[in-house]
Structures are given as C-alpha cells and as structure tokens.
MARKOLMI-808788 format. One line per 10 residues: number of its first residue (from 1); for each residue x, y, z of C-alpha. Coordinates in Angstrom, 3 decimals, decimal comma. Layout:
! MARKOLMI-808788
NUM) X Y Z  ... .
This chain:
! MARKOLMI-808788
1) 128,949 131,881 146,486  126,260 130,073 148,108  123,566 132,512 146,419  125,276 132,785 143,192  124,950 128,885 142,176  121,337 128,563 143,797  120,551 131,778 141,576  121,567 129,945 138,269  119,975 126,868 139,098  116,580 128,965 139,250 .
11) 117,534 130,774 136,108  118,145 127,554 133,920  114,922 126,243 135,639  112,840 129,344 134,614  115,113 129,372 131,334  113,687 125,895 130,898  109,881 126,011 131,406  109,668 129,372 129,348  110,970 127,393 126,242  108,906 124,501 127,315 .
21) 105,745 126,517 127,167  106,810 128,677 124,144  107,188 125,835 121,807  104,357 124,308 123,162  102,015 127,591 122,383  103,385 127,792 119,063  101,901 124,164 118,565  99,116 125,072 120,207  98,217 128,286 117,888  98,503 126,203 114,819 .
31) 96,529 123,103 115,739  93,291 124,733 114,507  94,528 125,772 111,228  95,716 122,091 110,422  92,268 121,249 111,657  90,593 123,306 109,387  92,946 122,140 106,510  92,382 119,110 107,265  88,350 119,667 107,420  88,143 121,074 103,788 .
41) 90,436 118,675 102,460  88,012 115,908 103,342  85,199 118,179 102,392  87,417 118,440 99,128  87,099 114,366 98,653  83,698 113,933 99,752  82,902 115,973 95,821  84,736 113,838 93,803  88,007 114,807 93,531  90,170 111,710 95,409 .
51) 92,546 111,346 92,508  94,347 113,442 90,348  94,750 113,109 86,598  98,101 111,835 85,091  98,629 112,306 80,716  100,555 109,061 79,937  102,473 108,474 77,044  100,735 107,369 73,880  101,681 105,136 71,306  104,357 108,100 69,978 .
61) 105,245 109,187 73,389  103,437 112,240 73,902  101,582 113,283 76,832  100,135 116,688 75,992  96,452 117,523 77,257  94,588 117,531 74,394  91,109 118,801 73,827  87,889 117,653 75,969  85,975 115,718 73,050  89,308 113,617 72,625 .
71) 89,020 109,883 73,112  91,024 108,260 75,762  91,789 105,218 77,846  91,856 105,042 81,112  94,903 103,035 82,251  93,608 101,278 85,780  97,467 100,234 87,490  97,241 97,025 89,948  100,464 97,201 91,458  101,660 95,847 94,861 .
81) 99,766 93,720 97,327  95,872 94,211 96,758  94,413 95,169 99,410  97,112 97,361 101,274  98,154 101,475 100,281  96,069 102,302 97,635  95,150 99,365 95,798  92,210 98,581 97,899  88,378 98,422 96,076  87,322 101,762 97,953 .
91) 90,809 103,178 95,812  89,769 101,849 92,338  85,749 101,874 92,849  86,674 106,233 93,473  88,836 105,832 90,475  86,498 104,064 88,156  83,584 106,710 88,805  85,666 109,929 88,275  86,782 108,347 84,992  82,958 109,701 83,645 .
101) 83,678 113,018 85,865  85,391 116,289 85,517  87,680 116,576 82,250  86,836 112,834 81,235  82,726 113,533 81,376  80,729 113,219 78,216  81,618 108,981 77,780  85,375 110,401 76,915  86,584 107,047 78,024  86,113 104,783 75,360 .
111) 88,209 101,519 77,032  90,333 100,341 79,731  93,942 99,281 80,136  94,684 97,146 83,210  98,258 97,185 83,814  99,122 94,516 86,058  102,436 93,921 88,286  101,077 91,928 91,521  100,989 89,364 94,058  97,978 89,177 94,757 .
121) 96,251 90,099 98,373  92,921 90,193 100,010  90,299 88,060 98,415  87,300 90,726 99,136  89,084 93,508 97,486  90,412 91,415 94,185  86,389 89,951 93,730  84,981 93,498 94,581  87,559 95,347 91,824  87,017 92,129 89,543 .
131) 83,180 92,630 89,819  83,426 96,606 89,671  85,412 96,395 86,304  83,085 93,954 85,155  80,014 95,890 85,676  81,789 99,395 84,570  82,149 97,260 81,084  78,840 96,494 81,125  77,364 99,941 81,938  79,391 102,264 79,299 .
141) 79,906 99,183 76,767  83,714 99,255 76,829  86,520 96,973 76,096  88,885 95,917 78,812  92,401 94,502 78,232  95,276 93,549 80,796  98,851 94,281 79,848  101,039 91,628 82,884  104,321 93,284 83,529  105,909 91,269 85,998 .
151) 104,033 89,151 88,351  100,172 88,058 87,664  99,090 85,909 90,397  96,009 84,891 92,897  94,077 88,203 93,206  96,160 89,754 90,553  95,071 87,135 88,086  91,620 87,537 89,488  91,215 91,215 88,911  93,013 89,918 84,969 .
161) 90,068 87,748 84,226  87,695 90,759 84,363  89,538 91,606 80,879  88,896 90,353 77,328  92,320 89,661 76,210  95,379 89,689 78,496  99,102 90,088 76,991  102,133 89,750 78,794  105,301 90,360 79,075  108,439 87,698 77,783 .
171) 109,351 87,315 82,087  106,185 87,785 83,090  104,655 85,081 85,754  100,933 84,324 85,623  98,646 81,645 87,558  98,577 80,697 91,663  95,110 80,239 91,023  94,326 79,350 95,132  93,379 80,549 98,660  95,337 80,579 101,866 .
181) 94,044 82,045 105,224  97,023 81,900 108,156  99,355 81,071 108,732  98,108 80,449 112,189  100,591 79,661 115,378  100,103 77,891 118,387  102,160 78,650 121,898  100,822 76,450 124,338  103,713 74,058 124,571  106,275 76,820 125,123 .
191) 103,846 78,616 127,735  103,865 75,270 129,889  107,498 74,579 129,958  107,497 77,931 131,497  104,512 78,236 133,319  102,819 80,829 131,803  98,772 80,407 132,069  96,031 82,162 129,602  91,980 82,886 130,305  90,543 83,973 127,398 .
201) 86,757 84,848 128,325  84,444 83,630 125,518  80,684 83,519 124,583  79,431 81,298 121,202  80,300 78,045 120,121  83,999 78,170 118,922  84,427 81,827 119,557  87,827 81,357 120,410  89,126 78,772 117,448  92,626 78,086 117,103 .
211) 93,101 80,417 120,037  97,417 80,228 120,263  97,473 80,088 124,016  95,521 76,986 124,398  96,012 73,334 123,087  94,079 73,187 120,021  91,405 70,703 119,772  90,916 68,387 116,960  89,129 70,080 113,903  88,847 72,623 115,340 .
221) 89,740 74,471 112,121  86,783 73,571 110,092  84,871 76,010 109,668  88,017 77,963 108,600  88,730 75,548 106,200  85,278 75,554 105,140  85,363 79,204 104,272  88,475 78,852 102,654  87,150 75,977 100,585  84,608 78,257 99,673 .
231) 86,700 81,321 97,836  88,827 79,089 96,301  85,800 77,572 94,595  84,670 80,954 93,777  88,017 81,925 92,187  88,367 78,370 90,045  84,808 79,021 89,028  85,642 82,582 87,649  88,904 81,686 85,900  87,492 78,401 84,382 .
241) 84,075 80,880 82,627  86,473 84,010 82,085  89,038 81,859 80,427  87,236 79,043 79,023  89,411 76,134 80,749  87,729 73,296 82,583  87,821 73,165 85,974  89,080 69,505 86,563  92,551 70,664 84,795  92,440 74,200 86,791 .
251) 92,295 72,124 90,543  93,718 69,033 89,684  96,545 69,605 86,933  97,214 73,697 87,040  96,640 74,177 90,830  98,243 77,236 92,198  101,525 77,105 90,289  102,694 79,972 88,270  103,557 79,884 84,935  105,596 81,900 82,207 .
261) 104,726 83,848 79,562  104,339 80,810 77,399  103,295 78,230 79,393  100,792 81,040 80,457  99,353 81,149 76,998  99,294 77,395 76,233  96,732 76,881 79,302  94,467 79,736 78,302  95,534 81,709 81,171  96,707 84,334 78,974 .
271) 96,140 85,626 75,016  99,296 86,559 73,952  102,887 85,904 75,149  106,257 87,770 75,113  104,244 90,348 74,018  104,802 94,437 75,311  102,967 97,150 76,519  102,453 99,122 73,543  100,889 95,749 71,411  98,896 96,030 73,888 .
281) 98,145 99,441 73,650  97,653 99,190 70,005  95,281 95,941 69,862  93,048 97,901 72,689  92,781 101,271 69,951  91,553 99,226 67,554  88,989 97,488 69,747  87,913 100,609 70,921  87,631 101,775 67,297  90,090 105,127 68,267 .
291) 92,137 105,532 65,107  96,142 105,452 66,369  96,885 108,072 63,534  94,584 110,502 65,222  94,454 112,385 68,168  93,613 109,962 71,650  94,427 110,236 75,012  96,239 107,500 77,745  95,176 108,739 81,372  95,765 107,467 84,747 .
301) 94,128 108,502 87,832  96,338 108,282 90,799  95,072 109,118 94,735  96,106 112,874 95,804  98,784 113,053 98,296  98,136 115,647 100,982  100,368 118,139 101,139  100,108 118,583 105,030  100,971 114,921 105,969  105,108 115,311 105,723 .
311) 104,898 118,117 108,080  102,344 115,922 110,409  104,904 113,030 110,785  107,792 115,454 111,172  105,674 117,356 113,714  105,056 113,407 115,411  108,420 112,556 115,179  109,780 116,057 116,983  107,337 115,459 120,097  108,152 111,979 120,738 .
321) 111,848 113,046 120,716  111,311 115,861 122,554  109,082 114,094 125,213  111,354 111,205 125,509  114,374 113,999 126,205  112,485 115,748 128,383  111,286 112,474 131,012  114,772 111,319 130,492  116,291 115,025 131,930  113,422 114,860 134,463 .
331) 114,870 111,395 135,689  111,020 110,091 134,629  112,884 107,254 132,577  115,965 104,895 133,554  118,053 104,837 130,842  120,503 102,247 132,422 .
C-alpha cells in the first residue's frame, strides 16, 4: 500500500511538470512569430500608414467612397484629455501629414473640421497641435473651423483658437482660459508623528523642490510658479490675438471660468451659439468653395488598432494567473 500511494505521488508530480513544460513550449514556439508581427507592423508605421481612413457622413448622410479627384474635409476629433490615448501631438501631427498622402494626395483636402468635446490636458501637446494646425493652414491655404460639442476648455479651447470661426453647441461649455501644475502634497508631519525618516540624495540648487518627505521651505515653489506664470501668459496672449479680446478683461474679468453657449459668444470666445454640427458643416463648404449640391467628401483619420494586442493582454493575464497558482501550490506564497 506503501508503494502504491508513493507511486501516484510521482505520477501527479511527473503529470505536473510535463504540462508545465508543454504549455510553456507552446509559448515558447510562438514568441518569434509575434516578434516578427510585431517587427513589420512597426515597419508598417514607420511608411505612413498610422491611421486608417473613416467616410463620415455628409451633409445628406452618406458615406460612400467616392472618386480620388473628389474634394473633402478632413474632420480632426479632439476628444478626451489632451495629452493621454491618442490625442497627443505625435497622434494628430501623423494625422495631419497623411491627410496629403495615400487616397487624399493631390491637395484633395480642401479644409478642416475640428470637432471638439474636451477638458483640456497637457499644455505642450495643446500649443504643439494649436501651432501644427496653424501652420498646416498656412502651408496648403485652407480654412479651419471648430464645431464644440460638449466641453471646450483650457487646452481644448487652445487647440479652438487655431480655427477661424468656432460654433457650438446650445449645452456646450467654453472658456477656463488658465494653467495649473500640482497639485503637490507634503508628508512630513505625518512621517514624524510616526517616526519615519527620508534621505533624498541631491546635486543642484533646488533639485529636490517641494520634495513631500521633507518640511518645505519658504518659496520654495517659485520657480514653479514662475513657469506656470509663464504658459498662462502664453495662452492669454493667444486667445486675446486669435479672438480679438483684450487681455485686461481675459485675466482680470473672464479668468478661467467657463461659459455657455451664449455667454460664450457675447465675450468673443466663440462665433456662433446654439448652433449644430451640420451649420457648421455647411458654413465650412462654402468657405472652402466645395459646392454642397455636388459630390464632397467628410473623412476622419483614426490610429490603427493592432490586431495582436487583445491576444497579448489575454496571453499577460493567463501567466500571471497561472504563475500566481503555481507559487501558491508550491507553498512559494502565504495565502493566510
């Protein structure tokens, strides 16, 4: 009997170790295939080819490819928190310059829409996008209009100002024309009650500023504030030339509150209130000298998903689970 149970414990150990290193080889075989998938889908985004080309509806809701000498207008979506996903500068700089590529070459796009639902975000990426849009205008001699659909402010209504005319939606919110770096915490007070100490090991003049684990010392924060001081300046200066308001009434009487559709309009923050996208649309044809009667195009270009990265996390998700059962069988982790 003795034999018998010392026989099936070596069974289920061999049982064990052969699954372990079956699965594992499997795994193992495929790794260079997602490598090399991997390899020519970069090489596939090095040429051009980041985003992928969306027919939007036009003004009578159809969104059939039409030929290549068709006019059209590219439709640039700001949506979210600049700065994060894909609504970062490197995102729309990639989509501005394959707007003259591929099915849209030959000066096809003859204007753009910016269609704007946003917080705002990073300061860097809203002037880099503002200044991009700014000099794409410039360069191919094309109208730019904003349609606000929601929520228009700080970098949002940065990138807006880049625009000729912006309309907006009846519940839309425009403005928060200001800058805000933190906020910053400090633990010190709760790391002496306890006795917890810090060393933080430093070289430069204020390299460690507002350091948390240390008692701050006064003004420290300056040159922080300084910079701040700085973009904010920068932004007021931009909406007060883009919009034509004076700058006293932008820092002193506007300040970074929002305002509605309306109220939006009667500060020359915006053109036209309660207005809707296809106005918009329509006032932008016209600019753009496309005849609405005739054949035009609305495109988007939105970033390519890869078609690998589901089974990657899956693939993430089933090793972690798999390690954590197998150190926890193994008696590698306490779980009590």
């Amino acid at each position: 009997m003795k034999v018998a149970k010392e026989s099936i414990f070596i069974s289920a150990i061999r049982a064990f170790f052969n699954t372990l290193l079956g699965t594992f080889g499997v795994f193992v075989a495929i790794i260079p295939s997602i490598i090399l998938f991997a390899i020519l889908s970069t090489s596939d985004q090095k040429q051009g080819t980041k985003n992928k080309l969306e027919i939007l509806p036009d003004l009578n809701g159809s969104t059939k490819m039409l030929s290549l000498n068709t006019p059209a207008i590219l439709q640039l979506e700001v949506h979210g928190v600049i700065g994060t996903a894909h609504l970062t500068s490197k995102d729309v700089n990639f989509q501005l310059i394959e707007s003259r590529k591929g099915i849209l070459k030959n000066d096809r796009v003859k204007a753009l829409l910016l269609h704007i639902n946003s917080p705002g975000g990073a300061a860097t990426d809203s002037d880099t996008i503002y200044r991009n849009i700014l000099a794409y205008k410039e360069r191919y001699n094309v109208p730019v209009y904003a349609y606000v659909d929601g929520m228009c402010a700080s970098g949002g209504f940065f990138i807006a100002c880049a625009a000729d005319q912006i309309y907006t939606s009846p519940f839309s919110m425009i403005g928060s024309v200001g800058s805000l770096m933190g906020p910053f915490f400090n633990f010190y007070n709760i790391m002496e009650k306890y006795g917890v100490k810090s060393l933080t090991i430093t070289a430069g003049k204020d390299k460690d500023m507002l350091n948390p684990f240390r008692e701050w010392k006064t003004s420290e924060d300056q040159n922080i504030q300084k910079i701040n001081e700085y973009v904010y300046k920068k932004f007021v200066d931009i909406v007060a030339t883009s919009r034509n308001i004076d700058k006293d009434k932008i820092i002193n009487e506007y300040g970074a509150h929002v305002f509605d559709s309306d109220e939006a309009k009667e500060i020359g923050y915006t053109d036209v209130a309660n207005s809707s996208y296809e106005i918009a649309l329509t006032a932008l044809l016209e600019k753009a000298d496309i005849d609405e009667t005739k054949n035009y195009q609305v495109v988007c270009l939105y970033p390519k998903k890869i078609w690998y990265q589901p089974f990657l996390t899956q693939t993430k998700s089933f090793f972690k689970s798999f390690l954590k059962e197998f150190l926890v069988s193994s008696k590698y982790i306490n779980t009590n």
